[in-house]
VEXMAR-140245 format. One record per residue (C-alpha): x, y, z; residue number from 1. Coordinates in Angstrom, 2 decimals. Layout:
{site {X, Y, Z}, NUM},
...
This chain:
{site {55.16, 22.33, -16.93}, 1},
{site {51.67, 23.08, -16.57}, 2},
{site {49.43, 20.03, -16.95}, 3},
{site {46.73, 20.39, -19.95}, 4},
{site {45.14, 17.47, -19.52}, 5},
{site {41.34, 18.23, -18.59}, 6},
{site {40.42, 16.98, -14.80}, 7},
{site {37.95, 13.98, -15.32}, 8},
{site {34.62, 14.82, -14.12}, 9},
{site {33.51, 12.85, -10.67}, 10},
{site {30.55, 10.61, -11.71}, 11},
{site {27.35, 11.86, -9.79}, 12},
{site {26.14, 9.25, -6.91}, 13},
{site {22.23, 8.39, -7.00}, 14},
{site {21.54, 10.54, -4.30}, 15},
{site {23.05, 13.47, -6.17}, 16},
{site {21.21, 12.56, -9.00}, 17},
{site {17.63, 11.92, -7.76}, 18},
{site {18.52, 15.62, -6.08}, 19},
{site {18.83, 17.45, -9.60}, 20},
{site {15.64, 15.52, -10.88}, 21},
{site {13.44, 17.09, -8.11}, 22},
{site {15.48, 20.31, -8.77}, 23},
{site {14.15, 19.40, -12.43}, 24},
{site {10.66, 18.29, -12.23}, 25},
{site {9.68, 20.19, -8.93}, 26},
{site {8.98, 18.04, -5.17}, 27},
{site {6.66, 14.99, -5.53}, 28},
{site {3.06, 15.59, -5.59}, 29},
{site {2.58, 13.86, -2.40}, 30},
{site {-0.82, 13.78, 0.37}, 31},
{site {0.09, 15.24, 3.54}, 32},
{site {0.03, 11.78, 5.37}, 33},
{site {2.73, 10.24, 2.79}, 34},
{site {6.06, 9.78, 3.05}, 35},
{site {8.69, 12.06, 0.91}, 36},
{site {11.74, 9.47, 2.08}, 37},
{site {9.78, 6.26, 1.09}, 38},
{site {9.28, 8.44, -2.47}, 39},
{site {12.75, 9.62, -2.77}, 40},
{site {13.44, 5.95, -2.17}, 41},
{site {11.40, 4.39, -5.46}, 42},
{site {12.83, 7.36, -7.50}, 43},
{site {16.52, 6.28, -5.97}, 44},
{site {16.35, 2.69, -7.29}, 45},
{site {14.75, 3.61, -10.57}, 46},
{site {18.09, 5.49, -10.89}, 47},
{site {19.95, 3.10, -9.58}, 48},
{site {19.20, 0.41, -11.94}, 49},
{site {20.00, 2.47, -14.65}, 50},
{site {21.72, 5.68, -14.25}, 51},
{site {20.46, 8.59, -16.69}, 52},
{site {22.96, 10.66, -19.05}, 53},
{site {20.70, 13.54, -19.70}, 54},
{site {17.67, 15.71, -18.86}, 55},
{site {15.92, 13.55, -21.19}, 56},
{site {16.16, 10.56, -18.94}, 57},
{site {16.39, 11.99, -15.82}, 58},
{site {12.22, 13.55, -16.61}, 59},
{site {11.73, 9.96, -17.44}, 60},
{site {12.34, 8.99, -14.36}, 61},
{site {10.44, 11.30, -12.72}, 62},
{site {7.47, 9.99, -14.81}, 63},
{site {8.26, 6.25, -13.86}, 64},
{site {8.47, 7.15, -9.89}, 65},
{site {5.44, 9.33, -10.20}, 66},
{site {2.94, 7.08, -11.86}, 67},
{site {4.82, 3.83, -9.61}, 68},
{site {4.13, 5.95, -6.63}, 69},
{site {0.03, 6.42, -7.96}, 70},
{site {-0.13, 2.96, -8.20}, 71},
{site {1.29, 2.00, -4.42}, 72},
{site {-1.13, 4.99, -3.25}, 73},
{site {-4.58, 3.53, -5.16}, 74},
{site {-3.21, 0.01, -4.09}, 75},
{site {-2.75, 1.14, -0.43}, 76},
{site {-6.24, 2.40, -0.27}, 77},
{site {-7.49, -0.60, -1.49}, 78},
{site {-6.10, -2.57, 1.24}, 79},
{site {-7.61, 0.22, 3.64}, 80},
{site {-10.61, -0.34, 2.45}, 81},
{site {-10.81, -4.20, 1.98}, 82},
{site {-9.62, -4.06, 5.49}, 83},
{site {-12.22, -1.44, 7.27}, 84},
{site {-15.00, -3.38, 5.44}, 85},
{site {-13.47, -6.73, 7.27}, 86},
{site {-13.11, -5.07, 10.63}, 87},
{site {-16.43, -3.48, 10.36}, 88},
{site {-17.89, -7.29, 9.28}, 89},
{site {-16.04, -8.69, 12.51}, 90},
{site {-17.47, -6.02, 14.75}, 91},
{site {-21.07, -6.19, 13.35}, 92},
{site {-20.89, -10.48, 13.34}, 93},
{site {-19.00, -10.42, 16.87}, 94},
{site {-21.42, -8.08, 18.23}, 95},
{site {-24.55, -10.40, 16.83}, 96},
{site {-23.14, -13.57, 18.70}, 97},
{site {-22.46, -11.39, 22.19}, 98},
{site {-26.64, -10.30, 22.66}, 99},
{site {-27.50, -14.21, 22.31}, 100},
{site {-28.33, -16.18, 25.63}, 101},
{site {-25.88, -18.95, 25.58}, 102},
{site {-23.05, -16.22, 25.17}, 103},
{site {-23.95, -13.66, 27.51}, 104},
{site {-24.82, -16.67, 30.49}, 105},
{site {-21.37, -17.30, 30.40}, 106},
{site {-18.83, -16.53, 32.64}, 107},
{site {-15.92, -13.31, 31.19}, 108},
{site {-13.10, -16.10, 30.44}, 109},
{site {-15.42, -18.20, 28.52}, 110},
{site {-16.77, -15.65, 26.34}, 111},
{site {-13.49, -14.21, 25.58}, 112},
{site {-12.55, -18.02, 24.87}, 113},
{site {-15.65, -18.18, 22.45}, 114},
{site {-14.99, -15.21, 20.73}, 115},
{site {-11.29, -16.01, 19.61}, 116},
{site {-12.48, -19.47, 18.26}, 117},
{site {-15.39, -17.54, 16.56}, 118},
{site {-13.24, -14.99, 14.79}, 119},
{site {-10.19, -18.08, 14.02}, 120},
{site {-12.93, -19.80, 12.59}, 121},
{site {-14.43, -17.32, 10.49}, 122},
{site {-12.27, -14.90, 9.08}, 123},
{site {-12.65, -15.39, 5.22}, 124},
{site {-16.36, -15.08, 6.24}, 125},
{site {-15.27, -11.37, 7.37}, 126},
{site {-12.99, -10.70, 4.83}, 127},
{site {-16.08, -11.97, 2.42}, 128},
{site {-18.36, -9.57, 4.22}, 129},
{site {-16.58, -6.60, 4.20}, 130},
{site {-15.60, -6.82, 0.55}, 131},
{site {-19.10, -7.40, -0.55}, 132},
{site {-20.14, -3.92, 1.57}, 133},
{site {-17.30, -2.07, 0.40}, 134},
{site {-17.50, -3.39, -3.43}, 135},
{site {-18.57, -0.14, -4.68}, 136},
{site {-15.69, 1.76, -3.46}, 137},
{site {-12.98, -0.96, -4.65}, 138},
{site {-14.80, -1.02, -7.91}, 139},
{site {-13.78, 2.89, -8.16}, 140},
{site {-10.50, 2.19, -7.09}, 141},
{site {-9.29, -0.56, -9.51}, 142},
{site {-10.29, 1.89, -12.18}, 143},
{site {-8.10, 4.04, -10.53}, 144},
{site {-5.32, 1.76, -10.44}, 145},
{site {-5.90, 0.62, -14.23}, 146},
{site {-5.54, 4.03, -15.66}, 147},
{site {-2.16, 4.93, -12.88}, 148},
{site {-1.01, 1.42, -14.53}, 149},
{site {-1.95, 2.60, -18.50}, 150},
{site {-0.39, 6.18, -17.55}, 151},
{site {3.28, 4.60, -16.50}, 152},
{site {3.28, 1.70, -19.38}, 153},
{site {2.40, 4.77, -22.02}, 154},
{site {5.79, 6.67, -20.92}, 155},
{site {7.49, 2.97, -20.75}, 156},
{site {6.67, 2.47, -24.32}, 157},
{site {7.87, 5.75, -25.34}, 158},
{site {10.95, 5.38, -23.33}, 159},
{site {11.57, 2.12, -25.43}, 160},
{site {10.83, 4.23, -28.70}, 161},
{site {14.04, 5.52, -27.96}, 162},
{site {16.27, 3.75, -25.26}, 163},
{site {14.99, -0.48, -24.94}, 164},
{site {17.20, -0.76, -22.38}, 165},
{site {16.66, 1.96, -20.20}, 166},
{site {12.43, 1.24, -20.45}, 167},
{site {13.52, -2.55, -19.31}, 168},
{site {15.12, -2.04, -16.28}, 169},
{site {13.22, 0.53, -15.07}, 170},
{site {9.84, -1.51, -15.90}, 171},
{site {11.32, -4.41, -13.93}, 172},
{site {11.90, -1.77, -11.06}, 173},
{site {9.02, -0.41, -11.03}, 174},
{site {7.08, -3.75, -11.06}, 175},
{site {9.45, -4.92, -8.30}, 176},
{site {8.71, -2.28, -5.88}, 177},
{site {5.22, -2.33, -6.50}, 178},
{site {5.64, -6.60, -5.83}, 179},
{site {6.80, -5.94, -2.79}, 180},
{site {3.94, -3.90, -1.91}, 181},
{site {1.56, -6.60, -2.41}, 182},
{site {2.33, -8.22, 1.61}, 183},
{site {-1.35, -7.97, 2.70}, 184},
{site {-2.87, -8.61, 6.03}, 185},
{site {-6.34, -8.45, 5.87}, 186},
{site {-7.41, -8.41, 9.70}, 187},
{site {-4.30, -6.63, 10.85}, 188},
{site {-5.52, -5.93, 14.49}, 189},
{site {-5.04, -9.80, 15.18}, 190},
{site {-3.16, -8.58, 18.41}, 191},
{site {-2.12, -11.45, 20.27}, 192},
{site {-5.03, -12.98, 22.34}, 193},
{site {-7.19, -10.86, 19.48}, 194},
{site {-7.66, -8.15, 22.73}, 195},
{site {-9.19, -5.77, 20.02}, 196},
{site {-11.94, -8.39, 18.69}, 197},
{site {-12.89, -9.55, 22.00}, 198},
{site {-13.39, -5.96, 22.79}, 199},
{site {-15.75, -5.84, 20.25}, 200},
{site {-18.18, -8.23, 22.11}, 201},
{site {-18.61, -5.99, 25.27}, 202},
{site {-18.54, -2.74, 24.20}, 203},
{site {-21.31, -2.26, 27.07}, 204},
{site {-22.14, -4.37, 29.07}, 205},
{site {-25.21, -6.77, 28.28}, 206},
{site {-28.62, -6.87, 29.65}, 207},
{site {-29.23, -10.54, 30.72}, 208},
{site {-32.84, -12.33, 30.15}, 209},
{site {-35.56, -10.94, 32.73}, 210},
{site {-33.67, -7.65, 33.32}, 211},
């Protein structure tokens, strides 16, 4: 005898899942430089901590990894540019302590020796530097973060309007992975010895007094 029972229908993985969302809401509006997998990624755990049962939720998603994924981007830049304004306040400071005398008279070792203690000794005083030259362009970019922040809690809230648990797990996803953004290094070409920031003080070499 034939069997009549219906054949249960295999639950979907994430993977399959965050597949029909882009099928759904089109490939992520990325910059050429960024990474789809790292996206796919975000969108992957938003699923997996709760997994949608319609289109409904699975364009909520997409909203959630979209305006998660503005925020890591405006973030990012921020760093970038907190950073180049440090470098560029190591390289201008560096450079002012290389053309004096009592620098130059000494011998290569020593100077190299001078300028790692000077840059150990000083580096909030480049980090302060470069973020007072660069203010302008992080004042521009918290904006930008603020309103990438407003955008995603706006679809939160509506998500809650209509499913409180599904807008609480994927807010505490969301502000996870953007947590875990947060590991900063301001002065990130501290390669050992600092080779790059004693480069910096003999980018040519120095005229000496009388020459």
């Amino acid at each position: 005898m034939q069997d009549l029972v219906p054949e249960k229908k295999r639950a979907l993985s994430a993977d399959e899942i965050v597949e029909e969302i882009v099928e759904l809401c089109g490939e992520p509006p990325l910059l050429e430089n960024e990474d789809i997998e790292h996206y796919l990624d975000i969108l992957t755990r938003l699923v997996q901590a709760k997994m949608p049962t319609n289109g409904i939720e699975l364009m909520w998603m997409n909203d959630v990894a979209h305006h998660t994924w503005d925020i890591l981007r405006y973030r990012k830049f921020k760093r970038l540019i907190t950073m180049r304004g440090s470098e560029q306040a190591l390289s201008k400071l560096v450079r002012e302590m290389s053309e004096t005398p009592a620098f130059y008279n000494r011998g290569e070792k020593r100077r190299k020796q001078l300028v790692q203690k000077f840059i150990a000794d000083n580096e909030d005083t480049f980090v302060a530097e470069g973020f007072i030259e660069r203010l302008g362009d992080l004042e521009r970019i918290e904006r930008l973060i603020a309103s990438a922040e407003s955008r995603r809690n706006n679809v939160l809230r509506e998500i809650e309007l209509h499913r409180k648990v599904v807008a609480m797990r994927l807010r505490e996803t969301s502000d996870t992975i953007i947590e875990e953004s947060e590991q900063i290094s301001f002065l990130p070409s501290d390669a050992p010895e600092n080779e790059r920031a004693v480069e910096l003080a003999e980018p040519t070499p120095i005229s000496g007094p009388g020459s």
